[in-house]
C-alpha positions as CSV (number, residue, x, y, z in Angstrom):
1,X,98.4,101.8,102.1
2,X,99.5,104.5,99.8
3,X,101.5,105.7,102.0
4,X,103.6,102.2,102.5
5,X,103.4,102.5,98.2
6,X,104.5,105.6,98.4
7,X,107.7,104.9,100.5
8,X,108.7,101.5,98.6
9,X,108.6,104.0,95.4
10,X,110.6,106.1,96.6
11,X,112.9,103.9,97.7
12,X,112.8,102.3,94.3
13,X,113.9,105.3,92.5
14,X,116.9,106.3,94.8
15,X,114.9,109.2,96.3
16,X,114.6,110.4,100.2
17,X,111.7,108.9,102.5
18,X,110.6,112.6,103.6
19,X,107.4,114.4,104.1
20,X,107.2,116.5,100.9
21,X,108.4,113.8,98.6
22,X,105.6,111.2,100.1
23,X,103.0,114.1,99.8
24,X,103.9,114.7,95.8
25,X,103.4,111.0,95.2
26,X,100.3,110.8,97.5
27,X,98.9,113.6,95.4
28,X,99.7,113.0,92.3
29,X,97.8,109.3,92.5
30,X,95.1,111.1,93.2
31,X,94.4,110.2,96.8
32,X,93.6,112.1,100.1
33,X,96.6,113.8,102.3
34,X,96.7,113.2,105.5
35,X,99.7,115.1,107.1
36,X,99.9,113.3,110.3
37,X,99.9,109.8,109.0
38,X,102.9,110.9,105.7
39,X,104.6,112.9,109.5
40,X,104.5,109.4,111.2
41,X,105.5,107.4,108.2
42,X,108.2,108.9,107.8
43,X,109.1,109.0,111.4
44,X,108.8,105.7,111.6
45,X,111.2,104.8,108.7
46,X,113.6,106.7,109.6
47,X,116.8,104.8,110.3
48,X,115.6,101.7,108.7
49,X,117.0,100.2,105.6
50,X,114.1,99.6,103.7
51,X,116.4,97.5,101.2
52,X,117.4,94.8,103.8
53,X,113.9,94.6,105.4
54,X,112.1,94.3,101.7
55,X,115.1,91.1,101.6
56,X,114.1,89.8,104.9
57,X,110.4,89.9,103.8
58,X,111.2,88.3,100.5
59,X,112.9,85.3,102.3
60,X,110.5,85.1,105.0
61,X,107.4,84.8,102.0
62,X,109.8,82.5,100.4
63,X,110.0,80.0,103.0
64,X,107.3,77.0,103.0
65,X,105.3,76.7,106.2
66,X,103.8,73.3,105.6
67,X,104.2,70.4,104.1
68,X,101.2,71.4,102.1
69,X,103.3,72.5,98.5
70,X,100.4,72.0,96.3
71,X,99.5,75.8,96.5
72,X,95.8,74.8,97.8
73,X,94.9,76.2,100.9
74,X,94.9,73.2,103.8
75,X,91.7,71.3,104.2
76,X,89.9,71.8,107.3
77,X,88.9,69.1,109.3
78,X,85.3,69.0,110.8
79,X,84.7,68.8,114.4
80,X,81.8,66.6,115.5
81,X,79.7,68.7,118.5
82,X,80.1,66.9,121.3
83,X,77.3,65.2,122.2
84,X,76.1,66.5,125.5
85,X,75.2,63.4,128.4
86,X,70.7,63.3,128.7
87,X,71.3,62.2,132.5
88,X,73.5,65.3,132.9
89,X,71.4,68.0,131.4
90,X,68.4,66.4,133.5
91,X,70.5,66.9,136.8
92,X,70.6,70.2,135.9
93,X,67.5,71.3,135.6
94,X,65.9,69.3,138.6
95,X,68.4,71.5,140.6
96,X,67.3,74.7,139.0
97,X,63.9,73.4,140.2
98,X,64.1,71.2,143.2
């Protein structure tokens, strides 16, 4: 995830998504460098314009997707178990048995 961080910083401060740059953030916060995860990172971003996709994600988390616009999560409604037949289960066993 510090990687992602890393990029969207970058980004941020109008420098370049490359390998050194990501590493110099990664480091600084502190955390682990892992050389072929920054490598495929930045592979991965390059040619992408991380200002339009950070405004398609914004509209995208904008956008309701229920009716539910209370902020509570939606109840859940129970399901009942349904109730298996006696006379069924019975057949079953006496042809497991004879």
């Amino acid at each position: 995830m510090e990687l992602i961080y890393s990029a969207l910083l970058l980004h941020k401060l109008g420098k370049e998504v490359n390998e050194e740059n990501v590493k110099s953030i990664v480091v600084a916060a502190g955390s682990k460098v892992d050389e072929s995860k920054i490598k495929s990172l930045v592979a991965s971003l390059k040619g992408v314009d991380i200002a339009k996709e950070l405004e398609n994600a914004s509209l995208v988390a904008a956008m309701p997707t229920s009716g539910n616009d209370s902020g509570k999560a939606p109840e859940k409604k129970e399901e009942k178990p349904k109730e298996e037949k006696k006379e069924a289960t019975a057949e079953g066993l006496s042809a497991l048995f004879g």
